[in-house]
Backbone bond lengths (Angstrom), bond angles and torsions (degrees), N, CA, C in turn:
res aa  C-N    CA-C-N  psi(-1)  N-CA   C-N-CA  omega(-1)  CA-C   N-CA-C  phi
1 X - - - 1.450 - - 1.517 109.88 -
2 X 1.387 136.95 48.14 1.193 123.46 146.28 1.205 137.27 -69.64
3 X 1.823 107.45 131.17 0.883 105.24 -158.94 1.411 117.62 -82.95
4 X 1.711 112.79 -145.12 1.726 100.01 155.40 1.253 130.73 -100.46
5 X 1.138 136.51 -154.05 1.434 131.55 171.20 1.415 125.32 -17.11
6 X 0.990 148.75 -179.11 1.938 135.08 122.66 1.433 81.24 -167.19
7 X 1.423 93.75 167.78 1.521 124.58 -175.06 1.909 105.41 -131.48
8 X 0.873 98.43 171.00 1.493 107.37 -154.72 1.815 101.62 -160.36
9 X 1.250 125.77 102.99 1.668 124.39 -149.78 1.647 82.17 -119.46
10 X 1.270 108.46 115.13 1.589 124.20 -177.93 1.657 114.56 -142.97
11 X 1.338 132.39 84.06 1.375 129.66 166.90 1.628 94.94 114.26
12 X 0.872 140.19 14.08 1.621 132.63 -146.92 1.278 131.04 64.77
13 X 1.032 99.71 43.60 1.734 107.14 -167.53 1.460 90.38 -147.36
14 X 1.458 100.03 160.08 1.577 119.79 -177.88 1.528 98.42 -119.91
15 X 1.340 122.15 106.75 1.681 115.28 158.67 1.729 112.34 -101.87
16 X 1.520 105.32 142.79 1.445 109.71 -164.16 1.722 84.67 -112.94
17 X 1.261 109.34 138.27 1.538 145.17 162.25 1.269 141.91 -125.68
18 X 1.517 119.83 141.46 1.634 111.44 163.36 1.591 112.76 -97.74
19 X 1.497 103.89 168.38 1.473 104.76 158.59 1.340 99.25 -99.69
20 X 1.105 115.87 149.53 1.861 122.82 150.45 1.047 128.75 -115.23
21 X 1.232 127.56 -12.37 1.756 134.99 149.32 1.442 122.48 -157.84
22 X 0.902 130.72 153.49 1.198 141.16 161.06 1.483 132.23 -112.04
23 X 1.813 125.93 92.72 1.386 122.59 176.40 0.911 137.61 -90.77
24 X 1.495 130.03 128.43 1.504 128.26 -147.04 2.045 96.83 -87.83
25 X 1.272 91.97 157.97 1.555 93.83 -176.31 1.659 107.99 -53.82
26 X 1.426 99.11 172.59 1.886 99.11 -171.13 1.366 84.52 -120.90
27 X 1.403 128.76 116.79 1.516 130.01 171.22 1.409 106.67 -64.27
28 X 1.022 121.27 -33.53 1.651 126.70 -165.88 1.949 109.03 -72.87
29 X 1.504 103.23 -52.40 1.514 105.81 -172.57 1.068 101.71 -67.87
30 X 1.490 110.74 -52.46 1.270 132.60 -172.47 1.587 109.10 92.71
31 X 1.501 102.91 57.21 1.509 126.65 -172.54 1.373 82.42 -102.41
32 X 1.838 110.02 136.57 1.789 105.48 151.30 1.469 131.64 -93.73
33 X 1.424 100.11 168.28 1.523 101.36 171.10 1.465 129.56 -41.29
34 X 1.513 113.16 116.68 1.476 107.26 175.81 1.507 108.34 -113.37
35 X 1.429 94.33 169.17 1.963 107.62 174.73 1.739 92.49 -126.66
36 X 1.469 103.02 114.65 1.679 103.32 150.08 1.417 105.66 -88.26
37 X 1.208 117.32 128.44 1.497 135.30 156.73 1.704 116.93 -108.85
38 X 1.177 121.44 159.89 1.753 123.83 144.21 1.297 90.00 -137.94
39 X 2.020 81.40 154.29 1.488 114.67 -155.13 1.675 91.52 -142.31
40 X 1.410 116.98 103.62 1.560 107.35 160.46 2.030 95.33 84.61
41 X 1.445 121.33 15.03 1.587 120.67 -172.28 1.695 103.00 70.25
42 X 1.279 126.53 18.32 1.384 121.02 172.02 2.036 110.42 -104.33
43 X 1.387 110.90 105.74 2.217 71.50 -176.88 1.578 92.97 -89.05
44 X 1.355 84.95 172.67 1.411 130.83 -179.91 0.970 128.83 -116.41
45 X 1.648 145.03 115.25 1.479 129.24 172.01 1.565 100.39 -136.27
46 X 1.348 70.38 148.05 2.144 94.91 -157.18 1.851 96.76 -115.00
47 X 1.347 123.10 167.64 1.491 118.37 -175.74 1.644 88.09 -142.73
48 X 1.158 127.28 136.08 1.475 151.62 141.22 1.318 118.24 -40.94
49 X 1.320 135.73 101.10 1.268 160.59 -163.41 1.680 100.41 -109.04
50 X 1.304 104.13 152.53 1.804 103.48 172.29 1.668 125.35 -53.00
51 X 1.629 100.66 -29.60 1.035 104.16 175.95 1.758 121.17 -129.55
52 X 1.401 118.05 3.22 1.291 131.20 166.80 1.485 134.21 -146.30
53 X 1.201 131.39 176.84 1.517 104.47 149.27 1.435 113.78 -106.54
54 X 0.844 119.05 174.44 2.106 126.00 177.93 1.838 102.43 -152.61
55 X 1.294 78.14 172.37 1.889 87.94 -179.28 1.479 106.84 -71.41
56 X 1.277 99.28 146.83 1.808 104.53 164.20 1.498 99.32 -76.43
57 X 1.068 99.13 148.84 1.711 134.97 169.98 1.445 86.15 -58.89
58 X 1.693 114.50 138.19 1.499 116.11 156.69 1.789 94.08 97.06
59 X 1.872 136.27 -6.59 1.254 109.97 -171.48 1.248 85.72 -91.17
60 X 1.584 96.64 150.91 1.692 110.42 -177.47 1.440 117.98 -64.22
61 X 1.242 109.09 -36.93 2.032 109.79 147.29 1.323 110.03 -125.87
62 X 1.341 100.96 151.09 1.601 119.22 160.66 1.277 127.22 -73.34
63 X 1.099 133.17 153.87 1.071 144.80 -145.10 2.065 117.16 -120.92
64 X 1.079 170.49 58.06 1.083 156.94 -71.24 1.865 99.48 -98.26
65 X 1.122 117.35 138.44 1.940 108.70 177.52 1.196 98.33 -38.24
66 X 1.046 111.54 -70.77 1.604 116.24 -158.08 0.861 145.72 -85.37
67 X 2.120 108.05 32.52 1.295 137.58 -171.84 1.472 82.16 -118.24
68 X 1.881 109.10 -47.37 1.321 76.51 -174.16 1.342 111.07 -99.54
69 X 1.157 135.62 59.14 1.439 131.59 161.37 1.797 95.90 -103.18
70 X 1.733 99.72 -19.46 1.548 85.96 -176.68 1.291 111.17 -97.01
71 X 1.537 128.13 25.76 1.332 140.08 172.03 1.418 121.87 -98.33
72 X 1.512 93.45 -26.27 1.524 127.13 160.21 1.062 128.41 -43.88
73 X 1.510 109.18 -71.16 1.490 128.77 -174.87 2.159 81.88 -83.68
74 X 0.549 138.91 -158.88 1.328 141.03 174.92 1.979 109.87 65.75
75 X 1.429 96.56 -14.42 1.834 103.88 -175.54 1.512 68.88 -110.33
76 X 1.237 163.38 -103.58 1.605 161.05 -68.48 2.145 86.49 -102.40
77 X 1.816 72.68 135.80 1.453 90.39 -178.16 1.570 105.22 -50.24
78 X 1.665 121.83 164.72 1.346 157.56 169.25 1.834 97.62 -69.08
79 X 1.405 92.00 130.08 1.916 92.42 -178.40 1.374 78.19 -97.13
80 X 1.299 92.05 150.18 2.121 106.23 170.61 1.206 111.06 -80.23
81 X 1.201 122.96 143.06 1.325 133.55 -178.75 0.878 112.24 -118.66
């Protein structure tokens, strides 16, 4: 499932990304929600926390919070205007 383009506006800068999947939490393991993305040919997968997301343990780089909070807002639907 990659998607198309997206942009992600963090510090004054524009970073362009895909998604490539999205897994919904596992009630049973009690694994959370993740987002695989690549960013720049690097992926990334981040996990859904009660109150944020952060990098999974194990991505070969990390990713800065507050790039990906702007990867975040950057997936959330368009308010109509």
């Amino acid at each position: 499932m990659t998607s198309e383009k997206l942009t992600a506006h963090f510090e004054n800068r524009e970073y362009f990304f895909y998604v490539v999947k999205k897994v919904p939490a596992d009630r049973q393991t009690g694994a959370p929600e993740e987002l695989h993305i690549t960013m720049y040919g690097q992926p990334y997968v981040f996990q859904k926390m009660p109150d944020k997301w952060i990098n999974k343990d194990g991505n070969k780089m990390n990713m800065a919070l507050g790039l990906i909070e702007a990867v975040i807002v950057a997936l959330q639907p368009k308010a109509q205007e």
